[in-house]
C-alpha positions in Angstrom: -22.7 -68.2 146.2 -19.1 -68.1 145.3 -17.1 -65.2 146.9 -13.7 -65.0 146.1 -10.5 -63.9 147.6 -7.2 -62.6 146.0 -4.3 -60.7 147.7 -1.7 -58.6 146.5 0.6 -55.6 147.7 -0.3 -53.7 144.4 2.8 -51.3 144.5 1.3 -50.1 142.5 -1.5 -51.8 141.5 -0.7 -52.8 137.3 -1.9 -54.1 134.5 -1.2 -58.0 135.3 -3.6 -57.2 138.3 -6.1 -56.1 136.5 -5.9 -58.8 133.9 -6.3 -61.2 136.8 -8.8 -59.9 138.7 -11.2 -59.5 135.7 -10.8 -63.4 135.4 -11.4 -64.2 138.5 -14.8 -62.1 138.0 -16.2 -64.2 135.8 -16.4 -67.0 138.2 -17.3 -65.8 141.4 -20.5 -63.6 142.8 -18.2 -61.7 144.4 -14.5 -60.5 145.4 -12.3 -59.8 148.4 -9.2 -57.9 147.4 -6.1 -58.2 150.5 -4.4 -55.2 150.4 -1.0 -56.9 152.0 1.7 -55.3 153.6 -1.0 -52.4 154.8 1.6 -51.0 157.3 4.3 -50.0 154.8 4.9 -47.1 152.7 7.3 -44.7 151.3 10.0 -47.3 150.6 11.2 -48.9 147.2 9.8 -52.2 147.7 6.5 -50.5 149.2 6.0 -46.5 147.5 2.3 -46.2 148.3 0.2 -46.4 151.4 -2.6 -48.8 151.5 -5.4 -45.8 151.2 -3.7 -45.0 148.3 -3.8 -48.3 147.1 -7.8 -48.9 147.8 -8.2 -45.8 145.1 -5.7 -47.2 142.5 -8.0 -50.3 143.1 -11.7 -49.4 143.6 -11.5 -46.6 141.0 -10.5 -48.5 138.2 -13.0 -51.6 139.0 -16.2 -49.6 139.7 -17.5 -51.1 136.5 -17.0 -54.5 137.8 -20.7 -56.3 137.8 -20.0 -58.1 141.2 -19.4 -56.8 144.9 -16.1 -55.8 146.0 -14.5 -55.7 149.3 -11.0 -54.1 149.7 -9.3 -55.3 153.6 -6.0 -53.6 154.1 -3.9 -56.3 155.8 -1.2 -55.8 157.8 2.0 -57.4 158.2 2.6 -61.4 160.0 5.9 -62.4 160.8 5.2 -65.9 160.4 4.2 -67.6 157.7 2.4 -70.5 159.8 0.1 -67.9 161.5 -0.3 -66.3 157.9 -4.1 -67.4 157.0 -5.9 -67.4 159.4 -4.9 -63.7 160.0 -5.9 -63.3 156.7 -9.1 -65.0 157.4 -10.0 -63.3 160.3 -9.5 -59.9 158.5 -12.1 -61.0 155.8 -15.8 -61.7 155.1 -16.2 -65.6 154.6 -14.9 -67.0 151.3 -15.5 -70.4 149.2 -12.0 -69.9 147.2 -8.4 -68.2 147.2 -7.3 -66.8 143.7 -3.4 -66.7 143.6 -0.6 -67.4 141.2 2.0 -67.7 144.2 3.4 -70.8 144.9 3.6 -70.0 148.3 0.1 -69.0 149.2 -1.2 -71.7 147.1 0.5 -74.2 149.7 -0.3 -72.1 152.7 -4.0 -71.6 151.6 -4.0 -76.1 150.6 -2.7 -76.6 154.2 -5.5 -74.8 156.1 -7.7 -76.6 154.0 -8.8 -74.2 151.8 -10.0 -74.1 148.1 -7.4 -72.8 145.4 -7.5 -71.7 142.0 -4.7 -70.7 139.8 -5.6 -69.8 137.0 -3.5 -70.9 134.2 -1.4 -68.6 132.0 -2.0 -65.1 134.9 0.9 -64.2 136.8 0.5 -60.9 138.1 3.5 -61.0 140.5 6.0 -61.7 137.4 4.4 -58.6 135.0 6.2 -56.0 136.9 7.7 -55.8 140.2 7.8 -52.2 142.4 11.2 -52.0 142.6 11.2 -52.4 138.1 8.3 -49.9 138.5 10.6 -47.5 140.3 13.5 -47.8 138.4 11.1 -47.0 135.0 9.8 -43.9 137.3 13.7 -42.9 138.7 14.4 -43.0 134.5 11.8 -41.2 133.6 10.8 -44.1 131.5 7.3 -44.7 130.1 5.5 -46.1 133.3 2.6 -45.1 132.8 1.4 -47.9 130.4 2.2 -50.6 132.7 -0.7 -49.4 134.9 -4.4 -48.4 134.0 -5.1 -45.2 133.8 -6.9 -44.6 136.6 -3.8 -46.0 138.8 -1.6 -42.8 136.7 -4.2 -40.4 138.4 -4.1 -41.4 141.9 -0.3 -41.7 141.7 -0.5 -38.1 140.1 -3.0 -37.0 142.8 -0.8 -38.1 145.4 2.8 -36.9 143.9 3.6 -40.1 143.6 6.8 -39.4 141.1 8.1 -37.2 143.2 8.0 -39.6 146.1 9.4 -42.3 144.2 12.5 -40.6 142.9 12.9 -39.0 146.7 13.2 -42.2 148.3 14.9 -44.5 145.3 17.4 -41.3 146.3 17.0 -42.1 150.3 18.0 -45.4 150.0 20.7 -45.4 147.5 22.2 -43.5 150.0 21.6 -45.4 152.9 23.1 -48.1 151.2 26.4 -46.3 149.7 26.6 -44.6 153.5 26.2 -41.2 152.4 23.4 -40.8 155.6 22.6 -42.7 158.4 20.0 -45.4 157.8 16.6 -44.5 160.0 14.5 -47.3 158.4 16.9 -49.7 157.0 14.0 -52.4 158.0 11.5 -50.9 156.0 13.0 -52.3 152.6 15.0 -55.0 154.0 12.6 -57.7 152.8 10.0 -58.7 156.4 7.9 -62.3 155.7 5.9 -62.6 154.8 5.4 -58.7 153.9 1.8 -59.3 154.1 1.6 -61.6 151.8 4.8 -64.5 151.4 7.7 -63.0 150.5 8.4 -64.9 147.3 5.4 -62.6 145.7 6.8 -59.5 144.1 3.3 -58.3 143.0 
C-alpha cells in the first residue's frame, strides 16, 4: 500500500493545492495532509488557525476516493530536527509529495522517498500575504480558492479578520502602536514547514 504525505500551511488553502493534491491521489491508497505552522494565526503571513484550516481542507476533498488524514503540526525551530518531528506526528508513509526545494532535500537526507511532481507548484500559485492584499482590496479572491474554502472563510469572518490585522500590522510597522506580536509575522523556520515555501 502506498500512503502518501504532503504538507502545506494552506493560508488559505487554494486552488494550486487542490490541483496538487488531486494528483497525488491518483497514485497513492491513501493521503496525510501536514497542516504546518499549527500554532499560528491571526497574522498576515498566517490569517487562519489550523481548525479552520482542516475545514477548508476536509470539506472540499470529501469526494476524494482514498483515506485522508489531516495532522496539525506545530512549529520546529530547526530545520535539522524538522522530519522526524514531522514523522513522529504522522501515520507511517512510503513517500513525501512536495514541490519545495527545501523539503525535498530535507525529506532525501533522512532517507526518505520523494516525488515532485512535474509542472505543480502550489507554493508559487498564490502566497497569503498576495491573498491578503486581493482581500485588503476588495479584489476578486474568491476564485483563487474552491468554493468550499470561501464558505469556511465566510463562516469564520475571515474578511473581516484579514483586513483588521493587514491594518494591525501596517501600523506596527509605521509605529502608529506598540508592536505586541512583532514575532508572529517576522518570518520563524522553518514555520512548520521550511521557510522558503510560501504555500
Amino acid at each position: 500500500m502506498i500512503r502518501g504525505l504532503y504538507v502545506g500551511r494552506f493560508q488559505p488553502y487554494h486552488n494550486g493545492h487542490k490541483a496538487f493534491i488531486q494528483k497525488i491521489a491518483e497514485e497513492v491508497d491513501e493521503l496525510v495532509i501536514g497542516i504546518g505552522s499549527a500554532q499560528m494565526s491571526h497574522t498576515v503571513r498566517h490569517p487562519f488557525t489550523a481548525g479552520e484550516r482542516i475545514l477548508m481542507i476536509s470539506r472540499d476533498l470529501i469526494h476524494l476516493d482514498i483515506p485522508i488524514y489531516i495532522i496539525p503540526l506545530e512549529d520546529v525551530k530547526r530545520n535539522s530536527l524538522w522530519v522526524s518531528h514531522v514523522i513522529s506526528m504522522c501515520p507511517p508513509v512510503t513517500q513525501i509529495y512536495t514541490s519545495n526545494p527545501l523539503i525535498s532535500q530535507l525529506f532525501l537526507e533522512a532517507g526518505r522517498h520523494v516525488v515532485c511532481p512535474s509542472g505543480l507548484c502550489p507554493h508559487k500559485v498564490l502566497s497569503s500575504e498576495e491573498w491578503c492584499s486581493l482581500v485588503k482590496a476588495g479584489d476578486n479572491w474568491a476564485s483563487y480558492v474552491p468554493s468550499d474554502t470561501v464558505r469556511v472563510i465566510e463562516d469564520v469572518g475571515g474578511v473581516e479578520r484579514i483586513r483588521l490585522i493587514t491594518q494591525t500590522d501596517e501600523s506596527v510597522v509605521s509605529g502608529n502602536m506598540q508592536p505586541q506580536t512583532i514575532s508572529s509575522f517576522s518570518g520563524c523556520e522553518p514555520n512548520g514547514i521550511p521557510s522558503t515555501d510560501r504555500s
